[in-house]
RODORO-319261 format. One line per 10 residues: number of its first residue (from 1); their letters; for each residue x negated, y, z of N, C-alpha, C. Coordinates in Angstrom, 2 decimals. Layout:
NUM> a> X Y Z X Y Z X Y Z | ...
//
This chain:
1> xxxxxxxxxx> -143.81 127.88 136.64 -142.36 127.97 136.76 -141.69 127.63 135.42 | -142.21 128.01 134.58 -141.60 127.90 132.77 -141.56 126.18 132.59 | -143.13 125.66 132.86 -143.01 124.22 132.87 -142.22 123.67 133.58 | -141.77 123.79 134.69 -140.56 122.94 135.62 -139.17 123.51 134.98 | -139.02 124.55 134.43 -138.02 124.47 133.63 -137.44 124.12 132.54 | -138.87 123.56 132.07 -138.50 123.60 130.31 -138.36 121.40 130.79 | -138.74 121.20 131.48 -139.07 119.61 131.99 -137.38 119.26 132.52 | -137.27 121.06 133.50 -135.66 120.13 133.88 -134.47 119.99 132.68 | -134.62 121.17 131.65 -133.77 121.35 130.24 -133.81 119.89 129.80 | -135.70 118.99 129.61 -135.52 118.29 128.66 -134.88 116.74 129.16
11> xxxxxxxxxx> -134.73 117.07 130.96 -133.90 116.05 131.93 -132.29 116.10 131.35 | -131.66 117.44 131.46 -130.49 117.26 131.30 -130.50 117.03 129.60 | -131.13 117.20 128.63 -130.68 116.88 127.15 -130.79 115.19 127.34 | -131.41 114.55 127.64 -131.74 113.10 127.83 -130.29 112.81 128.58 | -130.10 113.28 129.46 -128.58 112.86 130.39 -127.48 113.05 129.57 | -127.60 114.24 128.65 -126.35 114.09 127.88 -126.35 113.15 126.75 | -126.89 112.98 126.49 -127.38 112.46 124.61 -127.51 110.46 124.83 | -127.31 110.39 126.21 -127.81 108.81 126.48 -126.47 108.50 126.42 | -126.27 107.07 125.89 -124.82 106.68 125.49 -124.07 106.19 126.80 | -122.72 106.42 126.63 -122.08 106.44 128.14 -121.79 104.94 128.11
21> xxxxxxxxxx> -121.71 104.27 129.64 -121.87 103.06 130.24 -120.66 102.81 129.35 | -120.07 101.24 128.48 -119.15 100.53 128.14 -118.51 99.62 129.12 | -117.32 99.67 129.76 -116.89 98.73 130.71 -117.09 97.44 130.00 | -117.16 96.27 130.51 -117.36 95.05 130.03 -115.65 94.84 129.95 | -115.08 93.89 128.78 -114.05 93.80 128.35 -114.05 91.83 128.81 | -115.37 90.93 129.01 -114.82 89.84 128.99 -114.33 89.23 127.91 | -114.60 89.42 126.81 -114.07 89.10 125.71 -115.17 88.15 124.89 | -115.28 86.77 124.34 -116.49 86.55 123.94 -116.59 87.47 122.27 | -117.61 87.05 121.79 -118.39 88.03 120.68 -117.11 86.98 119.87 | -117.25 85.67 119.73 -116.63 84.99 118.67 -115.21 85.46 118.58
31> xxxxxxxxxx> -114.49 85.51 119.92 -113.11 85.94 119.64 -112.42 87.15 119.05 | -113.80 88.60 119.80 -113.54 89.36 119.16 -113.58 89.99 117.58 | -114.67 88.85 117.04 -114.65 89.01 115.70 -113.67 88.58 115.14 | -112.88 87.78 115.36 -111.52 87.07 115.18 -110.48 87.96 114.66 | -110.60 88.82 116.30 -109.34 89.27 116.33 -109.36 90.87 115.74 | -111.08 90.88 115.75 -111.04 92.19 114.19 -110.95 91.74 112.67 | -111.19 90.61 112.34 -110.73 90.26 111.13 -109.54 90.28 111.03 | -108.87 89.91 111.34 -106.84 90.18 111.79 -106.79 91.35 111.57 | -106.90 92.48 112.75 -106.79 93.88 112.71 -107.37 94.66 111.42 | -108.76 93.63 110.73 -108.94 94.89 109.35 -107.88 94.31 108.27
41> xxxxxxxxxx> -107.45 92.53 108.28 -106.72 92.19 107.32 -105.06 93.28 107.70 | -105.01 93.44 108.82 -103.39 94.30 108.57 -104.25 95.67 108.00 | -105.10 96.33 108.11 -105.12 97.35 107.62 -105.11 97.71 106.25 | -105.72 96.59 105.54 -106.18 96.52 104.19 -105.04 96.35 103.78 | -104.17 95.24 104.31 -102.70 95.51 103.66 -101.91 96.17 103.49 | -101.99 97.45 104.20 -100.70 98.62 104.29 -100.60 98.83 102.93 | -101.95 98.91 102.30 -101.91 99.29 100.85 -102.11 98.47 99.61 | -101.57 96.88 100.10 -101.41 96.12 99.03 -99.63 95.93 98.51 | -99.86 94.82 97.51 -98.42 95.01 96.91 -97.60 93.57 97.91 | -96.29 93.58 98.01 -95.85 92.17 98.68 -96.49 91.31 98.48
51> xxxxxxxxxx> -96.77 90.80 97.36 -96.75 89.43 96.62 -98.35 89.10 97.07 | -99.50 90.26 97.17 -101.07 90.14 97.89 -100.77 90.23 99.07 | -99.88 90.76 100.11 -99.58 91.03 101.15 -99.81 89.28 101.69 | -98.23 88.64 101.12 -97.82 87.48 101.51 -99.54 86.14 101.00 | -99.72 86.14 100.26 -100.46 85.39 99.99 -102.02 85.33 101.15 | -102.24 86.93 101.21 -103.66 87.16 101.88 -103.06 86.59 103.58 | -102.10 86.71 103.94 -101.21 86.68 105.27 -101.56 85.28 105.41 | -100.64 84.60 104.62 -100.49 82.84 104.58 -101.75 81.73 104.59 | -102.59 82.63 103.56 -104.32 82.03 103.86 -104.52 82.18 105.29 | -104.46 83.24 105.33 -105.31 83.83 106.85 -104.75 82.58 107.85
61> xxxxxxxxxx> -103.98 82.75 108.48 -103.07 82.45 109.55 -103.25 80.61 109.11 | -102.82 80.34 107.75 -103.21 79.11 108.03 -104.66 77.95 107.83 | -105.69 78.89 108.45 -107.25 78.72 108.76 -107.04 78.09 109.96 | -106.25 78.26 111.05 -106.04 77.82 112.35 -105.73 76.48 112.29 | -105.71 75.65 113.81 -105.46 74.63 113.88 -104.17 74.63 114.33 | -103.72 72.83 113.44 -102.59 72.44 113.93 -102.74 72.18 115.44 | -101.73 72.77 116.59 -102.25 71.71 117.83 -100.53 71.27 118.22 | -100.12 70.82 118.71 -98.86 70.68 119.55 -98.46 70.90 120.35 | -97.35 71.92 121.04 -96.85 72.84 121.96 -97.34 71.76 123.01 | -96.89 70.38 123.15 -97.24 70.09 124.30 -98.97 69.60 124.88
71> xxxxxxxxxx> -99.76 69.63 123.73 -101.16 69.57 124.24 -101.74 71.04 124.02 | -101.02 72.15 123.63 -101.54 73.22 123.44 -101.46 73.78 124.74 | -100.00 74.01 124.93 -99.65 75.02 126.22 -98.88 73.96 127.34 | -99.20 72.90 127.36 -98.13 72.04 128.31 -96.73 72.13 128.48 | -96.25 72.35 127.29 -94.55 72.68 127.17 -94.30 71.83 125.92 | -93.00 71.84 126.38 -92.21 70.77 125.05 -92.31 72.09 123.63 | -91.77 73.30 124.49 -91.61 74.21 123.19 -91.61 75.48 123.91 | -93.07 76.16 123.36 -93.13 77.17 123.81 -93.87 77.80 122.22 | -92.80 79.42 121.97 -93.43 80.15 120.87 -94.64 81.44 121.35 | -95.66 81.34 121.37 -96.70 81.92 121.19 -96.63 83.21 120.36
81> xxxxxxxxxx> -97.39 84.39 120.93 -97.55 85.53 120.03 -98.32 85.64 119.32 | -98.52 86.16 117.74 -100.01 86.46 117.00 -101.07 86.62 117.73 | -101.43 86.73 118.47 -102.78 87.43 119.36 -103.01 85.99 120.34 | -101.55 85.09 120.90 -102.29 84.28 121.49 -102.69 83.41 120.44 | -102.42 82.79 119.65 -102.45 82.13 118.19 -103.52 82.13 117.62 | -104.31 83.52 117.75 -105.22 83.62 117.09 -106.94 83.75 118.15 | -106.40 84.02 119.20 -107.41 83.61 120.50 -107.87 82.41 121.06 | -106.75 81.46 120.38 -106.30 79.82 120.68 -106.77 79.40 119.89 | -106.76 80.39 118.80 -107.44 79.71 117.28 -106.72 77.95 116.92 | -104.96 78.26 117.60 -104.49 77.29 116.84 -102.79 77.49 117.53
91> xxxxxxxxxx> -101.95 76.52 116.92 -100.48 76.65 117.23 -99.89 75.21 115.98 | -98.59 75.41 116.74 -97.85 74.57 115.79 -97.18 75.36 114.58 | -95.94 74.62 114.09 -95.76 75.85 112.53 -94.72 76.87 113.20 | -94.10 77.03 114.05 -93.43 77.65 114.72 -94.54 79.29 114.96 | -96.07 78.70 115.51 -96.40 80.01 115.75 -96.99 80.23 114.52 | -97.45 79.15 113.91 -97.63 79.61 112.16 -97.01 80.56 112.27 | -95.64 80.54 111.49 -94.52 81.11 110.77 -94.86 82.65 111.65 | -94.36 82.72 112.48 -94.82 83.85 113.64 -95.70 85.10 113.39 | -96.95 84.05 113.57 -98.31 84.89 113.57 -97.94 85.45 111.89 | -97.57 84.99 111.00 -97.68 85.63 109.64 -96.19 86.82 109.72
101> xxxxxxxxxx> -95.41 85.99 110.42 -94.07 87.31 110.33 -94.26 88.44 110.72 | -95.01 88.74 112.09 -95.70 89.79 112.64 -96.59 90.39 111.94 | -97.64 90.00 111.28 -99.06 90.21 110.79 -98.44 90.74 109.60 | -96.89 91.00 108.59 -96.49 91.18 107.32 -95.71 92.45 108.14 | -95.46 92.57 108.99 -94.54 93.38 109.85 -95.35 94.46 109.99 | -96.60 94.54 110.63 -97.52 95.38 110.91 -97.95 95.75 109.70 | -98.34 95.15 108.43 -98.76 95.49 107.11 -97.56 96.64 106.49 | -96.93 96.46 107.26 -95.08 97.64 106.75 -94.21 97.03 105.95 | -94.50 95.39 105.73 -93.57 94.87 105.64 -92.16 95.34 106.01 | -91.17 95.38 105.20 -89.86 95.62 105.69 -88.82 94.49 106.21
111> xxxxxxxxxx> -88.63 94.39 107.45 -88.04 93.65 108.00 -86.95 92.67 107.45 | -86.29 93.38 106.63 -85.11 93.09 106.09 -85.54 92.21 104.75 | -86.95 92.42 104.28 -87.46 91.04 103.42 -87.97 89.80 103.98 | -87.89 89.51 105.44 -88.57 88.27 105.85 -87.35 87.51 107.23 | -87.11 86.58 106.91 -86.97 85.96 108.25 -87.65 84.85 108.15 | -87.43 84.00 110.26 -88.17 82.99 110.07 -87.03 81.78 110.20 | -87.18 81.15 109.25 -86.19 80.07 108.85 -86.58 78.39 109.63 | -85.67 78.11 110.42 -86.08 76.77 111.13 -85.48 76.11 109.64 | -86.18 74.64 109.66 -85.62 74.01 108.09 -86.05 72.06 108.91 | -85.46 71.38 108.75 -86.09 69.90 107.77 -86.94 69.61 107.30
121> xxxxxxxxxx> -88.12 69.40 107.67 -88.90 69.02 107.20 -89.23 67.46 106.95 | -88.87 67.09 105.42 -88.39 65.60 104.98 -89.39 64.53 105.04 | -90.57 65.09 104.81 -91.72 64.49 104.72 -92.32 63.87 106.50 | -92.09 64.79 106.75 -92.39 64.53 108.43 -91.27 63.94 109.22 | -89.91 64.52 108.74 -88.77 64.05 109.17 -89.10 64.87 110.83 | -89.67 65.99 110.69 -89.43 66.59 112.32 -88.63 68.42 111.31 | -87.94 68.73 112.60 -87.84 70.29 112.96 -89.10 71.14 112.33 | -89.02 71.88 111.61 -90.23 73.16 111.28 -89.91 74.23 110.94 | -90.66 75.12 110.74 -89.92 76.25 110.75 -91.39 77.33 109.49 | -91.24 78.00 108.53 -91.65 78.77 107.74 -90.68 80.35 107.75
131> xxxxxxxxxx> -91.84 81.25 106.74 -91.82 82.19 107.11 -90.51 82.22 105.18 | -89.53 82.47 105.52 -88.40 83.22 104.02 -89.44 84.39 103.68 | -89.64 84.75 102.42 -89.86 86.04 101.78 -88.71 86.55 100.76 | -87.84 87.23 100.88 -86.36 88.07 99.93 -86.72 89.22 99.32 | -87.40 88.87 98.33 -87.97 90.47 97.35 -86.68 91.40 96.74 | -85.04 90.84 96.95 -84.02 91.56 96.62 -83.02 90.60 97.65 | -82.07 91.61 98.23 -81.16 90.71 99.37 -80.56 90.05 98.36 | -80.08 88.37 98.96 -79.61 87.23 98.19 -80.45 86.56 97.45 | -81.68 87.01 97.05 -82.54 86.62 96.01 -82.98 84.94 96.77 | -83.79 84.28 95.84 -84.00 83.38 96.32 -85.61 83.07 96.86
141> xxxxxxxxxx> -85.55 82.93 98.26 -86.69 83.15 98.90 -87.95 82.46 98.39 | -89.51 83.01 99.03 -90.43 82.99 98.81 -90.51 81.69 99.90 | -91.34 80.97 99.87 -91.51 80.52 101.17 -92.86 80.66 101.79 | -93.30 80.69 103.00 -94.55 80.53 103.35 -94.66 79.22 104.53 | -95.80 78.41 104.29 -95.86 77.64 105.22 -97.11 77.07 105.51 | -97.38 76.01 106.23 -98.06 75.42 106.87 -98.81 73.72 106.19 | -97.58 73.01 105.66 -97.53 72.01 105.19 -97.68 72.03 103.81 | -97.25 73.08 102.90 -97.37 73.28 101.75 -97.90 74.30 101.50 | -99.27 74.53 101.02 -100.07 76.08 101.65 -99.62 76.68 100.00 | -99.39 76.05 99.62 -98.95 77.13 98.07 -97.69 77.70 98.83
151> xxxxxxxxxx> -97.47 78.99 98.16 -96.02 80.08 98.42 -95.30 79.82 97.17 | -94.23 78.62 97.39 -93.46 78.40 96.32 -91.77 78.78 96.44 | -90.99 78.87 95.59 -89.73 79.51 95.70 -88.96 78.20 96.10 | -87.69 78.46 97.67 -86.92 77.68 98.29 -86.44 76.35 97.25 | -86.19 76.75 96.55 -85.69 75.80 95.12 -86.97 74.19 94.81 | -88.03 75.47 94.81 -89.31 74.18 94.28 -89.59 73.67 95.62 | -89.20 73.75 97.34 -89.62 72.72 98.10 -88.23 72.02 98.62 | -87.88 70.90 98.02 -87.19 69.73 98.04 -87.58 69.01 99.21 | -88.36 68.65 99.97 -88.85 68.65 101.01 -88.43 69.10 102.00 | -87.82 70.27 102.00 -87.42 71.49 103.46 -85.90 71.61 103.03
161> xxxxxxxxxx> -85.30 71.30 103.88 -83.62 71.02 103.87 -83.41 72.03 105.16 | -82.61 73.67 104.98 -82.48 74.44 105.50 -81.68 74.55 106.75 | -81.71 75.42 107.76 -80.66 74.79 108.72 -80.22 76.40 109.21 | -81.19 77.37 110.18 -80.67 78.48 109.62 -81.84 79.49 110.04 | -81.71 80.26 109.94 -82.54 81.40 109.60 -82.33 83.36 110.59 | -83.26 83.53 110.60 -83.51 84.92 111.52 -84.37 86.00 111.34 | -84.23 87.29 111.94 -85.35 88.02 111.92 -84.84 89.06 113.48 | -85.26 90.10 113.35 -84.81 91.01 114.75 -83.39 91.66 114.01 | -83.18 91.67 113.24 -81.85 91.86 112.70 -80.52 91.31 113.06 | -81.17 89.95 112.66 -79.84 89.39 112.42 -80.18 87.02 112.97
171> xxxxxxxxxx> -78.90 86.57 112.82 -79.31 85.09 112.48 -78.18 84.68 111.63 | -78.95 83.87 110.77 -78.20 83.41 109.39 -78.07 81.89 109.23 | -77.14 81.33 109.32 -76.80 79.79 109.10 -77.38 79.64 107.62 | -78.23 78.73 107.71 -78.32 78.56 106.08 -77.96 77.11 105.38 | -77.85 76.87 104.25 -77.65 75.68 103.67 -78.05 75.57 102.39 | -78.80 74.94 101.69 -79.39 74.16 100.60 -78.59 74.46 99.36 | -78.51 75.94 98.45 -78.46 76.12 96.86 -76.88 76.19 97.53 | -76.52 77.54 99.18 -75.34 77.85 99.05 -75.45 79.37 99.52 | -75.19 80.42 99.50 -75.25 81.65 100.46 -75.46 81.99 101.65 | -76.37 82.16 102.13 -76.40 81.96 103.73 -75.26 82.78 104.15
181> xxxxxxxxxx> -74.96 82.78 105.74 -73.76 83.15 106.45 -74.25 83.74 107.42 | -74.42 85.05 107.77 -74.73 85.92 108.64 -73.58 85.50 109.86 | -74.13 85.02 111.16 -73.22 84.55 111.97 -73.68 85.08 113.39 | -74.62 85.69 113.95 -74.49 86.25 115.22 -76.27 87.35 114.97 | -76.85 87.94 115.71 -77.77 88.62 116.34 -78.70 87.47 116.81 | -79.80 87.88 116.49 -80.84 87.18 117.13 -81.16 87.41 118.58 | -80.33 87.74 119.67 -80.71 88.03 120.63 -80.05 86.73 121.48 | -79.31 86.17 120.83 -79.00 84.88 121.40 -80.11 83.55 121.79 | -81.45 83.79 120.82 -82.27 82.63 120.82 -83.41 83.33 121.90 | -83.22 82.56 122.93 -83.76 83.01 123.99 -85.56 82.61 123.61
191> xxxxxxxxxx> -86.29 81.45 122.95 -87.68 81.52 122.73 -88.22 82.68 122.32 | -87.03 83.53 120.93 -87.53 84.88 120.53 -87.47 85.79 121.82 | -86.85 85.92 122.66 -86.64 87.33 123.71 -87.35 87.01 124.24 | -88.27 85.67 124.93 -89.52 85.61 125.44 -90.48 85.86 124.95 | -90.69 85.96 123.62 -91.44 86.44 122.63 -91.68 87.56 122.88 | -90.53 88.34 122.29 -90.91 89.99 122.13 -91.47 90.51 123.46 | -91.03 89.93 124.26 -91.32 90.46 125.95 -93.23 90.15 126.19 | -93.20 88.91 125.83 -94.82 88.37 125.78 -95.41 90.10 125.16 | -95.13 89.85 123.78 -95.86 90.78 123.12 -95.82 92.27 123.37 | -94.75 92.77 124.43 -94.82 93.82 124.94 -95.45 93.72 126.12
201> xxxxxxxxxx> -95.69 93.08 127.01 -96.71 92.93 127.62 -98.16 92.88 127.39 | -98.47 92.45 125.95 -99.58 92.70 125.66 -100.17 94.01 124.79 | -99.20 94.85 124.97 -99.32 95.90 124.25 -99.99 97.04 125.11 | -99.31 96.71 126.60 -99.66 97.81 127.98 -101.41 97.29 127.86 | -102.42 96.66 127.56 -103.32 96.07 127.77 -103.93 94.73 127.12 | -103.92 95.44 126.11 -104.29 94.17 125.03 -105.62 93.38 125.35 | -106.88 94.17 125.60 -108.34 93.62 126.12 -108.05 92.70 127.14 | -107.34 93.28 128.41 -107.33 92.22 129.26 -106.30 90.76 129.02 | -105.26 91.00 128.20 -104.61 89.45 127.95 -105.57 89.14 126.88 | -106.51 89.47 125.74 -107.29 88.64 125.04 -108.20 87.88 126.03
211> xxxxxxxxxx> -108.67 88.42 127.32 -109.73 87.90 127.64 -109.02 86.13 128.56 | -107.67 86.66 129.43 -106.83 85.81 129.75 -106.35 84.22 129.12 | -106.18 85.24 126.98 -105.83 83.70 126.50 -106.88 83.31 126.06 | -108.31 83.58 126.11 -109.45 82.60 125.82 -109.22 81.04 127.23 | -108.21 81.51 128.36 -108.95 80.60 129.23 -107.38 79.70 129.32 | -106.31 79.99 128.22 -105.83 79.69 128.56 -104.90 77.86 129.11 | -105.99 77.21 128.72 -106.13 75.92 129.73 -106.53 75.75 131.03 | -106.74 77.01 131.78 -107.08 76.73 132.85 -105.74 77.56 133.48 | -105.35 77.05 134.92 -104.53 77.94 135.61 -104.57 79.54 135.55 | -103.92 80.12 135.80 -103.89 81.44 135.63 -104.66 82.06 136.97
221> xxxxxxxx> -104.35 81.95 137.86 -105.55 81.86 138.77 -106.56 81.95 138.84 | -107.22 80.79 138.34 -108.51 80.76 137.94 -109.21 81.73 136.36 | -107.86 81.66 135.60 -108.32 82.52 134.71 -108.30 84.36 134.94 | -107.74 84.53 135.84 -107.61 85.62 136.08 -109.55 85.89 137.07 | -110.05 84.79 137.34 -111.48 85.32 137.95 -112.31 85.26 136.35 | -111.94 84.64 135.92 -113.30 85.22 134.33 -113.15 85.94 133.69 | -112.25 87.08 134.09 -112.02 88.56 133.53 -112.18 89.55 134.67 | -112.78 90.89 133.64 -112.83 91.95 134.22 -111.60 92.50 135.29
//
């Protein structure tokens, strides 16, 4: 009797002590390492200074590929969230600018030092858009970008002819070595309110839209069968 008891004790210590089943997430190994390098780079930043903040941000983010809204996502112009950006492992400078405004945001960036500035881009002669850095309001911005991977001050890129500028604050008309002009709320630019909405959607369930934008060249349909 002692032996069938001491056999059923060493049944249930084995049942407890065995590691509990992991739902499968669908996620490949490559993406998720991705998208934990991201998640440890915002962590490491909470406790750096702006100036390592912005620099470690601007590397990061611009490791990705250039692709073009319309061979990326089949749209003339569609802005992408950090998370799809970085699952896509590419974007235009629009989600550039983006993926780093967010990723400085989450670091505790203060809002009120960054917008994202649509500008001229002279060299290309197209629309682009970089991330402003304002280490004192009025000061003269940092820039971050895509095309010019150094972070040089608005002044030293001659190149980028300003047009105007935003954050969740506010939107600012800007113009070239004059004061910008605070002129309406950013709730007018409807790509951003699809934005924030994207990214609150991926907040209810982040695992399952990572696994979603790995497929996201295929219909949604169909991508919705290669996930959990």
């Amino acid at each position: 009797m002692f032996k069938i008891f001491v056999s059923f004790m060493l049944l249930l210590l084995v049942g407890c002590s065995s590691t509990p089943e992991v739902k499968p997430t669908g996620i490949h190994p490559e993406t998720q390492t991705r998208v934990e390098q991201w998640k440890s780079l915002i962590d490491s930043g909470s406790r750096w200074s702006d100036l390592k903040k912005l620099t470690s941000v601007n590397d990061f983010v611009n490791q990705l590929n250039f692709v073009d809204d319309i061979d990326h996502w089949q749209q003339e112009d569609y802005w992408a969230t950090p998370l799809q950006t970085l699952v896509t492992k590419g974007g235009d400078c629009e989600d550039f600018a983006i993926a780093k405004y967010f990723t400085l945001s989450a670091m505790g960036m203060n809002e009120d030092k960054m917008r994202l500035t649509y500008v001229k881009a002279l060299t290309i002669n197209k629309a682009h858009m970089v991330v402003s850095y304002y280490d004192q309001p009025n000061a003269e911005p940092l820039v971050l970008d895509n095309l010019n991977r150094n972070i040089l001050r608005a002044s030293q890129r001659k190149d980028l002819v300003p047009v105007y500028s935003f954050n969740g604050g506010g939107l600012w008309l800007a113009k070239r070595e004059r004061p910008e002009q605070h002129i309406d709320d950013s709730s007018r630019i409807s790509l951003w309110q699809d934005l924030l909405h994207h990214m609150d959607v991926e907040a209810a369930d982040q695992n399952a839209m990572i696994c979603l934008y790995q497929y996201y060249d295929l219909p949604a349909s169909k991508a919705k069968t290669m996930c959990p």
